[in-house]
One Martini backbone bead per residue (centre of mass of N, CA, C, O) as a GRO file, in nm:
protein
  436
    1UNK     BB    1   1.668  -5.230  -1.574
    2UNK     BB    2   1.769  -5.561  -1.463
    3UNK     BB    3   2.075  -5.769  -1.466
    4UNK     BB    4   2.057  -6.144  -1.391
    5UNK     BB    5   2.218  -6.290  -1.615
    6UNK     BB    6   1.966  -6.419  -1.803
    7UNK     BB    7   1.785  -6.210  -1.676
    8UNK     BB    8   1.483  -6.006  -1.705
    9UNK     BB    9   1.405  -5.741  -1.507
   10UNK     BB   10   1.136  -5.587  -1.416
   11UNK     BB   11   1.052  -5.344  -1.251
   12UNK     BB   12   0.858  -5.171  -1.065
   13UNK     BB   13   0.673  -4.872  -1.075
   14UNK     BB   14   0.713  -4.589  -0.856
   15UNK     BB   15   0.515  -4.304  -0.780
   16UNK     BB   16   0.582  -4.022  -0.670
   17UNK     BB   17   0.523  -3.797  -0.460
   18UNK     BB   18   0.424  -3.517  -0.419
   19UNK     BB   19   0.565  -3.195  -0.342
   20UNK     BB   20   0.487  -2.950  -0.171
   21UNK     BB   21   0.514  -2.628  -0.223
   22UNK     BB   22   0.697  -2.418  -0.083
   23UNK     BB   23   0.649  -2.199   0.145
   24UNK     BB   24   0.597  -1.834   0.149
   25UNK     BB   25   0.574  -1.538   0.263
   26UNK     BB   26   0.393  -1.283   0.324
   27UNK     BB   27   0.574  -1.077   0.234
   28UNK     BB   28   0.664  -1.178  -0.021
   29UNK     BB   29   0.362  -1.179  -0.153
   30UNK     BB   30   0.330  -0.851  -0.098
   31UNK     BB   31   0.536  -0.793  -0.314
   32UNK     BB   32   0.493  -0.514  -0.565
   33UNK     BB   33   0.636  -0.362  -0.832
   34UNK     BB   34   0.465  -0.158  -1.102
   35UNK     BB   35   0.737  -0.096  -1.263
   36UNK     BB   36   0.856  -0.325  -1.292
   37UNK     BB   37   0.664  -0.547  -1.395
   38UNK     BB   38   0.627  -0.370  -1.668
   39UNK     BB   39   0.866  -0.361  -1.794
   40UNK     BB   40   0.953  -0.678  -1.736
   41UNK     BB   41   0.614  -0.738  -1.879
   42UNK     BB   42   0.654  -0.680  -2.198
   43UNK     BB   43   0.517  -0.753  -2.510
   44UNK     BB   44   0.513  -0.606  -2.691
   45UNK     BB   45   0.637  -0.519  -3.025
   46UNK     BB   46   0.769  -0.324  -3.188
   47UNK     BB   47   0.838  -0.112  -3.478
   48UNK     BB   48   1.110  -0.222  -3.698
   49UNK     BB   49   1.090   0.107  -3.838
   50UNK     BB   50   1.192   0.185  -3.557
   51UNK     BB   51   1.302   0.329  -3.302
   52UNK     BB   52   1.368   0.314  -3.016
   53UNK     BB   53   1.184   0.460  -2.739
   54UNK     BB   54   1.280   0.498  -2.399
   55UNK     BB   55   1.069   0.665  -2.117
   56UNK     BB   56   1.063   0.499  -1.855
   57UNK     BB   57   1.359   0.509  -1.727
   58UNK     BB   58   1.494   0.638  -1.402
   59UNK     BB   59   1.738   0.629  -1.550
   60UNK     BB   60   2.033   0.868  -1.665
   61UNK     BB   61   2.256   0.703  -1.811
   62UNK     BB   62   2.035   0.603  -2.060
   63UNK     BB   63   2.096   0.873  -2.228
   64UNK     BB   64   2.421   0.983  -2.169
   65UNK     BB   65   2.466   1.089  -1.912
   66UNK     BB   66   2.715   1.234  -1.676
   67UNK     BB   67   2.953   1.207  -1.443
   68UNK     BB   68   3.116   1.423  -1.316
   69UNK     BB   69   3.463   1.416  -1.301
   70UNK     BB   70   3.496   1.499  -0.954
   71UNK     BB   71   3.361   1.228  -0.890
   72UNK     BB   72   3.532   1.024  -1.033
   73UNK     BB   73   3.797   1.103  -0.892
   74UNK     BB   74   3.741   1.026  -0.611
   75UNK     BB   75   3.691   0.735  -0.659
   76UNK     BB   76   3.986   0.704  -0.738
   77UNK     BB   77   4.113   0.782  -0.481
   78UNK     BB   78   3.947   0.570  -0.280
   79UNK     BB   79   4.067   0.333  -0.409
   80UNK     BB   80   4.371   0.451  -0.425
   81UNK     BB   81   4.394   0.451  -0.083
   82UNK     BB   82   4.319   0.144   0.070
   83UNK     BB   83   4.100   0.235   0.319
   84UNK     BB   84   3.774   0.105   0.148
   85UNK     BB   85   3.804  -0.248   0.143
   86UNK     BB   86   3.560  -0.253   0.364
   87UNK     BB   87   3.442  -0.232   0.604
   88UNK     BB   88   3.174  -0.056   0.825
   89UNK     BB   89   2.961   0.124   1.037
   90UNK     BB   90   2.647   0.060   0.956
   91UNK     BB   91   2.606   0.426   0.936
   92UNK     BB   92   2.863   0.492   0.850
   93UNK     BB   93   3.138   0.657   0.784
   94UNK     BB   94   3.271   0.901   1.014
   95UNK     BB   95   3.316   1.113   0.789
   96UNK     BB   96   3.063   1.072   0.603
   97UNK     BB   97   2.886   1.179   0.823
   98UNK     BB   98   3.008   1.467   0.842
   99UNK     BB   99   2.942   1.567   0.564
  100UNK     BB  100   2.633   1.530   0.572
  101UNK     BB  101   2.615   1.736   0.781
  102UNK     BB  102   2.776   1.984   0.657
  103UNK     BB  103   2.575   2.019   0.397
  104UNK     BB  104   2.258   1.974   0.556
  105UNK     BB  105   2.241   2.205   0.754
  106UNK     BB  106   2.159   2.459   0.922
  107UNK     BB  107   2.146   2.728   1.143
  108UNK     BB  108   1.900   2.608   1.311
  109UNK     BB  109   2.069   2.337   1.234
  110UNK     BB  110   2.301   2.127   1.367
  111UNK     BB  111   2.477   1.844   1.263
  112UNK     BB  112   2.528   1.496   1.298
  113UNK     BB  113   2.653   1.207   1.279
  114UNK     BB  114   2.436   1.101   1.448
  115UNK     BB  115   2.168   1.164   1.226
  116UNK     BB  116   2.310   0.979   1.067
  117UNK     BB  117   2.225   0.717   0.756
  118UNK     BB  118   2.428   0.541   0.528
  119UNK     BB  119   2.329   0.363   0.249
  120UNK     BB  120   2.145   0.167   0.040
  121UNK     BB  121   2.025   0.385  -0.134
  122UNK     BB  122   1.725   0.562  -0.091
  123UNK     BB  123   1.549   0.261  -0.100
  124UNK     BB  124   1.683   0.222   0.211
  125UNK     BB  125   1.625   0.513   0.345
  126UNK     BB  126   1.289   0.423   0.317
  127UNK     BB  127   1.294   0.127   0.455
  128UNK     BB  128   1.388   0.183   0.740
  129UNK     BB  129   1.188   0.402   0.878
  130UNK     BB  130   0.944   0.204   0.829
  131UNK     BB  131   1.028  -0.070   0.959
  132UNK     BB  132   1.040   0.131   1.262
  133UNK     BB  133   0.744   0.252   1.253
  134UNK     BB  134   0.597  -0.012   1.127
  135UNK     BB  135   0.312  -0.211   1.138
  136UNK     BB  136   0.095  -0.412   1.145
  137UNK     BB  137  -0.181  -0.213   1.195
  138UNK     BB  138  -0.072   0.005   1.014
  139UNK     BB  139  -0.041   0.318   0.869
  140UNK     BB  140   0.053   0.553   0.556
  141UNK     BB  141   0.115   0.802   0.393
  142UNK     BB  142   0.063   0.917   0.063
  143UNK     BB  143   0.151   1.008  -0.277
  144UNK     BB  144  -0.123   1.086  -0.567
  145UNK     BB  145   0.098   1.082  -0.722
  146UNK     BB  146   0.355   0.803  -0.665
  147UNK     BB  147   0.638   0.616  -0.567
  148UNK     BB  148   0.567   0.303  -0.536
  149UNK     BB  149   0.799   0.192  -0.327
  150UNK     BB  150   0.608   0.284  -0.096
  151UNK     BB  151   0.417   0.044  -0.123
  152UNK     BB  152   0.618  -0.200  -0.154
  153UNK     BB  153   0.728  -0.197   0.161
  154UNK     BB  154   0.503  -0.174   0.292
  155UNK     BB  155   0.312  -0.455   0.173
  156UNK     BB  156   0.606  -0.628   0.304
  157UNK     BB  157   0.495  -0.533   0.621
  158UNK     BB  158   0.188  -0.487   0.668
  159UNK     BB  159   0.098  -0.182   0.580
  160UNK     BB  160  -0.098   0.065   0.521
  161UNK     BB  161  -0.207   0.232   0.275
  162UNK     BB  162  -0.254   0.605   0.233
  163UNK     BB  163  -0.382   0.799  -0.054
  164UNK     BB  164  -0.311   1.157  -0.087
  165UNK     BB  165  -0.402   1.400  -0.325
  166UNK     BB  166  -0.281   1.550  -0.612
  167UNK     BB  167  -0.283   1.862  -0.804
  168UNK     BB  168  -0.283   1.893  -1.148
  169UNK     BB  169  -0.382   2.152  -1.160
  170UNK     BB  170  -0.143   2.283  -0.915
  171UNK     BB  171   0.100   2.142  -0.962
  172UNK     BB  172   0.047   1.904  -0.725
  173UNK     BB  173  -0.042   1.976  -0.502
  174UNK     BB  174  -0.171   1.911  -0.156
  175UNK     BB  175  -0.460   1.788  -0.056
  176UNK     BB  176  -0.503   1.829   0.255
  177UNK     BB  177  -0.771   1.793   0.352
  178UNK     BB  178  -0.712   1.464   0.252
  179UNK     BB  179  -0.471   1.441   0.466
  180UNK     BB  180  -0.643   1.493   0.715
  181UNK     BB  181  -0.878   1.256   0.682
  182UNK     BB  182  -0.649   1.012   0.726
  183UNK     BB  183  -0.590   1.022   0.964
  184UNK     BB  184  -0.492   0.867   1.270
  185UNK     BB  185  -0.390   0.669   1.495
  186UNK     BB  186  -0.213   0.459   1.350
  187UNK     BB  187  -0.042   0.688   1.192
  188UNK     BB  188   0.338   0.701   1.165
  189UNK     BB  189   0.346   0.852   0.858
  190UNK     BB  190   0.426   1.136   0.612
  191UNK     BB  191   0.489   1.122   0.298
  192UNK     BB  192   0.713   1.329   0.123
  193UNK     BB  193   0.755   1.485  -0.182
  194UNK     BB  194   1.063   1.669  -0.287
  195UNK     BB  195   1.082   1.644  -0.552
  196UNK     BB  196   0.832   1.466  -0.816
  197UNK     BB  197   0.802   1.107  -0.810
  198UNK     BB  198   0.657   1.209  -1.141
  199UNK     BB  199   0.575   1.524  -1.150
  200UNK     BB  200   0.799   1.772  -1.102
  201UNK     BB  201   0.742   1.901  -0.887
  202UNK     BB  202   0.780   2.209  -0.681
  203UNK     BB  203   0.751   2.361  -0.375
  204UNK     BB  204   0.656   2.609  -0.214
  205UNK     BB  205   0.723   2.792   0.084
  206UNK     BB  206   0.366   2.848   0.098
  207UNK     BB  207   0.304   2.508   0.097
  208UNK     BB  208   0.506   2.392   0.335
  209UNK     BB  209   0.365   2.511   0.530
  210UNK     BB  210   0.077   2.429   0.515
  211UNK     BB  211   0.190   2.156   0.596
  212UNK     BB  212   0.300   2.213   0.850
  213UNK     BB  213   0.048   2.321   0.995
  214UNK     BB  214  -0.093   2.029   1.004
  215UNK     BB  215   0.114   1.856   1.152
  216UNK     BB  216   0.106   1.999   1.410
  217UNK     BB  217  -0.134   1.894   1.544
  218UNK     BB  218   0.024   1.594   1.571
  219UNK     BB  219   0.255   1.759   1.750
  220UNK     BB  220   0.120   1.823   2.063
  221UNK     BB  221   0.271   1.734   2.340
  222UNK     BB  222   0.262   1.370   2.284
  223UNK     BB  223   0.229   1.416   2.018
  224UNK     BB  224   0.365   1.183   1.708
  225UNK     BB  225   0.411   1.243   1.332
  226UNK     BB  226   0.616   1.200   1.140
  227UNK     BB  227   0.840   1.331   0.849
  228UNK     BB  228   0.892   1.138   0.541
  229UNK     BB  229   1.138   1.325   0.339
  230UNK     BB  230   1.176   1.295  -0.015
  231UNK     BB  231   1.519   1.393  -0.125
  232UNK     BB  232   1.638   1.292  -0.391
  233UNK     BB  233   1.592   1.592  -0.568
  234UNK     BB  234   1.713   1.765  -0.441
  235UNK     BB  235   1.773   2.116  -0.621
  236UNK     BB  236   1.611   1.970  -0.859
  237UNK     BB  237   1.572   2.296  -1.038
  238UNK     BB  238   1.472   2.513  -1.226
  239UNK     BB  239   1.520   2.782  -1.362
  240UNK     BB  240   1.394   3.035  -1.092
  241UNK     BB  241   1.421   2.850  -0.861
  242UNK     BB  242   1.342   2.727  -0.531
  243UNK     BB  243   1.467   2.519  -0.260
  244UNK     BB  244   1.291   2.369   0.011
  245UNK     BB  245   1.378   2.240   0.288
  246UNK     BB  246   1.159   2.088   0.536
  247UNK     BB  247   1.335   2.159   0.783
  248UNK     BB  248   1.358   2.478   0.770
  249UNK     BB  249   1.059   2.531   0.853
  250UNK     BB  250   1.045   2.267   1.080
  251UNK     BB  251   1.115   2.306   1.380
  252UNK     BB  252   0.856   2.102   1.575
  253UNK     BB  253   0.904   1.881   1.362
  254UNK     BB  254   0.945   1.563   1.280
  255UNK     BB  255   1.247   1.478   1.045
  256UNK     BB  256   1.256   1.235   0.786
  257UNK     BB  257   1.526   1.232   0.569
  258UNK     BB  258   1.618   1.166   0.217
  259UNK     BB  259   1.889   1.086   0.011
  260UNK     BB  260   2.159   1.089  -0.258
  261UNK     BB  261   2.334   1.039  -0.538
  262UNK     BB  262   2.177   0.947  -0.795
  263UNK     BB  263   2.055   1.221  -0.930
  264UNK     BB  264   2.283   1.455  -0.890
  265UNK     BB  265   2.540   1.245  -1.013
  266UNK     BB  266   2.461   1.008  -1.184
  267UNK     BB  267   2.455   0.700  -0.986
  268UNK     BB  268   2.233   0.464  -0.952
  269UNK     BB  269   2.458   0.228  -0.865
  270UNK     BB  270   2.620   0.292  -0.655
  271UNK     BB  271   2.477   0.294  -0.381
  272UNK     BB  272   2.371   0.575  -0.199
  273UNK     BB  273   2.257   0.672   0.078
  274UNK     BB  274   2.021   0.880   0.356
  275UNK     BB  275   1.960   0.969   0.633
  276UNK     BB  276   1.788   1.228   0.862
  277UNK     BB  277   1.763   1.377   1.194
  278UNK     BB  278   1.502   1.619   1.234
  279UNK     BB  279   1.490   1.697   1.589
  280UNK     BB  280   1.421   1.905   1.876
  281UNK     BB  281   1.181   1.734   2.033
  282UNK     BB  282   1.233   1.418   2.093
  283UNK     BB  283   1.063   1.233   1.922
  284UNK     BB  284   1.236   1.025   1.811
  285UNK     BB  285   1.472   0.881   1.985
  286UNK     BB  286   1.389   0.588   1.960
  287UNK     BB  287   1.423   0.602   1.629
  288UNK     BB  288   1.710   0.606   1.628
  289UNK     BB  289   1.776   0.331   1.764
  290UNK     BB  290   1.609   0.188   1.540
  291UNK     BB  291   1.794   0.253   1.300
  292UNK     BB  292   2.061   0.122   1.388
  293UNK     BB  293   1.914  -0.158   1.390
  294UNK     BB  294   1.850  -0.149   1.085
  295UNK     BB  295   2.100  -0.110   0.975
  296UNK     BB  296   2.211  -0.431   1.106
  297UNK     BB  297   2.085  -0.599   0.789
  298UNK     BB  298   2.367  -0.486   0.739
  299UNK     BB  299   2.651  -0.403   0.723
  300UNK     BB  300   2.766  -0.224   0.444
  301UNK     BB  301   2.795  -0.049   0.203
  302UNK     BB  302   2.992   0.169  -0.015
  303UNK     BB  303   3.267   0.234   0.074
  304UNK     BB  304   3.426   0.345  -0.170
  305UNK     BB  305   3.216   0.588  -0.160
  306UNK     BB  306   3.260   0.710   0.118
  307UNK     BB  307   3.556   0.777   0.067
  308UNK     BB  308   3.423   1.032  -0.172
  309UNK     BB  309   3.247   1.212  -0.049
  310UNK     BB  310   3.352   1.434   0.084
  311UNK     BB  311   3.502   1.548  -0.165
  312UNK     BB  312   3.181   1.554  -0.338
  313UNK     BB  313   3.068   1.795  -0.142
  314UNK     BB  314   3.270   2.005  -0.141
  315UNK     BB  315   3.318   2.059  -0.434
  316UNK     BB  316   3.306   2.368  -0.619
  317UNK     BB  317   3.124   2.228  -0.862
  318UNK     BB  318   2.855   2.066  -0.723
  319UNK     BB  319   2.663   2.345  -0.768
  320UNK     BB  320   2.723   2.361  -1.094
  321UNK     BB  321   2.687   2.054  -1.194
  322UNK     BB  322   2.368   2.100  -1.122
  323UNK     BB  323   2.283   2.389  -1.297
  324UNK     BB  324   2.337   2.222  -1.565
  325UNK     BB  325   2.157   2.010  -1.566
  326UNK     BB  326   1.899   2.169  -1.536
  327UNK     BB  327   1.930   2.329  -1.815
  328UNK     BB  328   1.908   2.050  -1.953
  329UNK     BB  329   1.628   1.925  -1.885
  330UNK     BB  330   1.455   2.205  -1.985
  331UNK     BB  331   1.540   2.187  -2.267
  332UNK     BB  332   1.429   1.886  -2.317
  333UNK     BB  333   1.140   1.948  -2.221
  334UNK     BB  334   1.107   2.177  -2.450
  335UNK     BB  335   1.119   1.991  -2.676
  336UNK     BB  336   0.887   1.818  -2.592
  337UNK     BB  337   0.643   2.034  -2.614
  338UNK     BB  338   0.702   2.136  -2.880
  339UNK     BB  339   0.719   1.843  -3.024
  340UNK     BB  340   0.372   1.832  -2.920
  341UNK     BB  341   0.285   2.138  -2.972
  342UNK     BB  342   0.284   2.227  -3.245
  343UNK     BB  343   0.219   2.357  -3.579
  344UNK     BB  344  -0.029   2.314  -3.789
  345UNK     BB  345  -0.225   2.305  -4.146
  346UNK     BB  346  -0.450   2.225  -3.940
  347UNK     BB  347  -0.733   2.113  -3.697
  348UNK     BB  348  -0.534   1.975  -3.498
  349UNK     BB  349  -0.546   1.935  -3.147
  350UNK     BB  350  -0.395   1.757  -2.914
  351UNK     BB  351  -0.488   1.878  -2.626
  352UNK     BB  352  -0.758   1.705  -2.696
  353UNK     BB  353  -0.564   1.427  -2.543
  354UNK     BB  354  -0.316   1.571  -2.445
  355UNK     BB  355  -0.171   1.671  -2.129
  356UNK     BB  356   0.047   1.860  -2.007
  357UNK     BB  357   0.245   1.881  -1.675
  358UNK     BB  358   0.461   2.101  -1.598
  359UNK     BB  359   0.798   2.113  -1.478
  360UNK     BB  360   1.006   2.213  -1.198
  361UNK     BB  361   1.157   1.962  -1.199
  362UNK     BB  362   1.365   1.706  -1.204
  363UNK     BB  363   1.311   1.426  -1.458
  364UNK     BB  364   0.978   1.483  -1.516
  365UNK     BB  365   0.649   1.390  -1.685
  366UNK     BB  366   0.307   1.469  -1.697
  367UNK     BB  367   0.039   1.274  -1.890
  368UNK     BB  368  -0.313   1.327  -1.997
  369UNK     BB  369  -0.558   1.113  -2.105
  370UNK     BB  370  -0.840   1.184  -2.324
  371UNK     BB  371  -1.014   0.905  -2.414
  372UNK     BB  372  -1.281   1.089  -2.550
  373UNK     BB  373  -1.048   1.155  -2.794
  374UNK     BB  374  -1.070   0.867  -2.888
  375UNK     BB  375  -1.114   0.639  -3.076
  376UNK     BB  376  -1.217   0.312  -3.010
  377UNK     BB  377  -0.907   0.177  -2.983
  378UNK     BB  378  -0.886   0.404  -2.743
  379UNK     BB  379  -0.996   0.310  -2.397
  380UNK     BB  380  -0.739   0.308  -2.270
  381UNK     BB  381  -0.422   0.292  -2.135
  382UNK     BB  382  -0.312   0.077  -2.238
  383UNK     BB  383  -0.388   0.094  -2.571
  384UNK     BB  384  -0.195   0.340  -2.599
  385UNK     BB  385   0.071   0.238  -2.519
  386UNK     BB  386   0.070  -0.041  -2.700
  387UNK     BB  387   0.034   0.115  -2.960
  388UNK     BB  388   0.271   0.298  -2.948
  389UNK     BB  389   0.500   0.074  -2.908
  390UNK     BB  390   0.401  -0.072  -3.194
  391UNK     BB  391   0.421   0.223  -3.395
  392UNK     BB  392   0.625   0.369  -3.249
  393UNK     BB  393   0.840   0.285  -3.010
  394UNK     BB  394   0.710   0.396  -2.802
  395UNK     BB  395   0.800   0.433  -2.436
  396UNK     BB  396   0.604   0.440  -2.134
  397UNK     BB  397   0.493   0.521  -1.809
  398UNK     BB  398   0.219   0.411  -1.631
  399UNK     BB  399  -0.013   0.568  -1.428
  400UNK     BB  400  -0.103   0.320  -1.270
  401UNK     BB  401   0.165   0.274  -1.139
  402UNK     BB  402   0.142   0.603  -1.031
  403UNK     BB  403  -0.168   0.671  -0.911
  404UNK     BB  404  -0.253   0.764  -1.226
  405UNK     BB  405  -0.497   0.720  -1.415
  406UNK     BB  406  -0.476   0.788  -1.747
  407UNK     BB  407  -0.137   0.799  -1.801
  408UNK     BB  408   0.204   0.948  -1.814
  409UNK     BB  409   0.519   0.906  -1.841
  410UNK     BB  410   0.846   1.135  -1.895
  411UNK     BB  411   1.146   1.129  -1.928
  412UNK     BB  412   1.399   1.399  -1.989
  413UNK     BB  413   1.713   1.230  -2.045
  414UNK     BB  414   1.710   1.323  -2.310
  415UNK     BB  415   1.771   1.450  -2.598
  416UNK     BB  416   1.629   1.702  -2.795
  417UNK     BB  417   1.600   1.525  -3.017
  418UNK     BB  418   1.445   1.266  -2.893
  419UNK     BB  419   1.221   1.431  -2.764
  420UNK     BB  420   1.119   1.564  -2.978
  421UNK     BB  421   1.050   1.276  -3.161
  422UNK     BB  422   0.873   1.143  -2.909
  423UNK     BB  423   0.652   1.365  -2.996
  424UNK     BB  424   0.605   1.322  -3.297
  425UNK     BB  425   0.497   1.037  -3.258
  426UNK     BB  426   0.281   1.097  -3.063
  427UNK     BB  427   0.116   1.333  -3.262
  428UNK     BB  428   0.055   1.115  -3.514
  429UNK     BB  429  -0.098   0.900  -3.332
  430UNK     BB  430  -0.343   1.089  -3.253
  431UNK     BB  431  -0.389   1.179  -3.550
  432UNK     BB  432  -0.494   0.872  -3.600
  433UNK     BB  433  -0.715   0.862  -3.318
  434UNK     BB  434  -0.875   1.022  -3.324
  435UNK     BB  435  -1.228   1.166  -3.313
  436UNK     BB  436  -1.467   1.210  -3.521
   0.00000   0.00000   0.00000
């Protein structure tokens, strides 16, 4: 209303246009990561008479796991020597490139300053080379089941995925023959990853030759198809076993690498990984410079840990306090193993609901759900996990997320105590939906 002396004038109302909503990017449209949308668009609700266990995320700070005191160290000796709060080169600090350099290295390949990209957290280091090599109208093989953030960038960049088996009787080896008859002309790289998010396998020395056998015809003349393989894992393998870098075996096939500080120093908040360009043949040499100019959509990583990483990969305990948390991780796996596998005074065998599929290092394990044993309250995926952590608070990632479906993963880093507890809820769980 408006007032003009005596009068009281109403203005008429004029309902305005309606703006149609600003349109997003097909990229921004395509992106969709189903960790993450599973984790944090949750409805489901606890039972209140039960602490939760959540054992779905693979994150290992939040289970009480510490970073060893020697990385904590470097932290501050490199924060309190104020020479690294600035930026750094797009590739990362010129002696963190020569550390990482110089710590995987192999006698038959000496790498150099030149090969690293120092990134934002490995998956930027598994973002850039896909950038580099892959556009609309490529495709790319990934291993299923497996990480999906790789589905998550292919996705974003209008890239094709294409996944190809792994066998869970062979304890996750790669069905070769299906991954070779994936490839075609368009196939710009094959995703390995080893030891495996989510599935604990960790590949023997004559099955990474056998899968470099494959590689090799695709590699022969003016062809080139390289391997991108995810070792944000590496060493990290349960005592008795023995971890082999995929460049180590591959002289003749090119190789990029990534890796990080996440998961073996138990940082994955700090945000470092790195690229590693292991490639004898020439055939990466323009991808290389692909890498240098897709490094510089942002300025630099975490300058801060730059500092530090020489330090910590040198220091003589960083092998030492790798081979103590896989012996935590392992005594944890059989915690959860045998509290879901006890033995009871009476005729239930759970194994005829849950089969696991026992891991051989990383920090997961994969469980298979026989829904055809179960009640008809529980015939998905779904209703299995829904109900588990309605009934019992326990949280898990639907293997549905990770191309495996019908499936839990279980994440390893809680201690011995929690991880037999939230067995011992499953086993609780299964024997209250047999099926009779």
């Amino acid at each position: 209303f408006f007032f003009f002396g005596d009068q009281n004038l109403q203005m008429p109302i004029v309902s305005e246009p309606v703006s149609p909503s600003i349109p997003i990017t097909e990229a921004a449209r395509n992106t969709f990561n189903p960790i993450r949308a599973y984790v944090e668009g949750i409805t489901a609700k606890p039972n209140p008479e039960k602490s939760i266990i959540n054992l779905g995320l693979g994150d290992p700070t939040v289970y009480g796991l510490r970073v060893p005191k020697f990385v904590e160290d470097a932290v501050v000796h490199s924060l309190q020597s104020g020479a690294y709060n600035g930026y750094c080169h797009s590739k990362g600090d010129l002696r963190t490139r020569e550390a990482i350099a110089t710590k995987f290295s192999i006698p038959s390949f000496k790498l150099t300053a030149e090969d690293i990209v120092v990134t934002s957290g490995c998956s930027h280091a598994i973002y850039l080379p896909l950038l580099t090599l892959a556009q609309k109208g490529d495709n790319v093989l990934i291993p299923a089941p497996g990480f999906p953030l790789y589905t998550t960038i292919c996705g974003s960049l209008g890239v094709e995925v294409r996944k190809y088996r792994l066998i869970p009787e062979r304890s996750f080896e790669i069905d070769l023959e299906h991954l070779e008859s994936l490839i075609d002309s368009n196939t710009k790289c094959v995703i390995m990853n080893n030891p495996s998010n989510p599935c604990g396998s960790s590949y023997s020395k004559d099955h990474l030759l056998d899968f470099l056998n494959v590689m090799r015809k695709y590699n022969t003349g003016n062809q080139g198809l390289p391997v991108l393989a995810d070792e944000i894992y590496a060493d990290m393998v349960f005592p008795g076993r023995k971890f082999h870098f995929l460049a180590e075996l591959a002289q003749d096939i090119p190789i990029i690498s990534v890796g990080g500080m996440a998961k073996r120093f138990l940082v994955p908040g700090w945000r470092i990984g790195w690229t590693i360009i292991q490639d004898k043949t020439h055939k990466l040499d323009e991808v290389r410079v692909g890498l240098t100019k897709t490094a510089q959509l942002i300025l630099s990583s975490n300058t801060v840990i730059h500092g530090a990483l020489p330090e910590i990969l040198s220091h003589p305990d960083e092998e030492i306090e790798l081979k103590k948390l896989m012996v935590t991780l392992e005594k944890q796996f059989q915690a959860f193993y045998h509290g879901l596998y006890k033995k009871y005074d009476d005729d239930f065998d759970v194994r005829n609901q849950i089969s696991l599929i026992e891991p051989q290092g990383a920090m997961y394990c994969m469980g298979e759900i026989r829904l055809q044993n179960f009640s008809a309250e529980i015939s998905t995926e779904r209703d299995f996990l829904n109900r588990l952590y309605e009934e019992q608070s326990v949280l898990l990632l639907p293997g549905t997320a990770l191309s495996f479906p019908n499936s839990f993963r279980v994440v390893i880093c809680a201690n011995e105590e929690i991880m037999r507890e939230c067995a011992e809820r499953i086993y609780d769980f299964c024997k209250k939906y047999q099926k009779i």
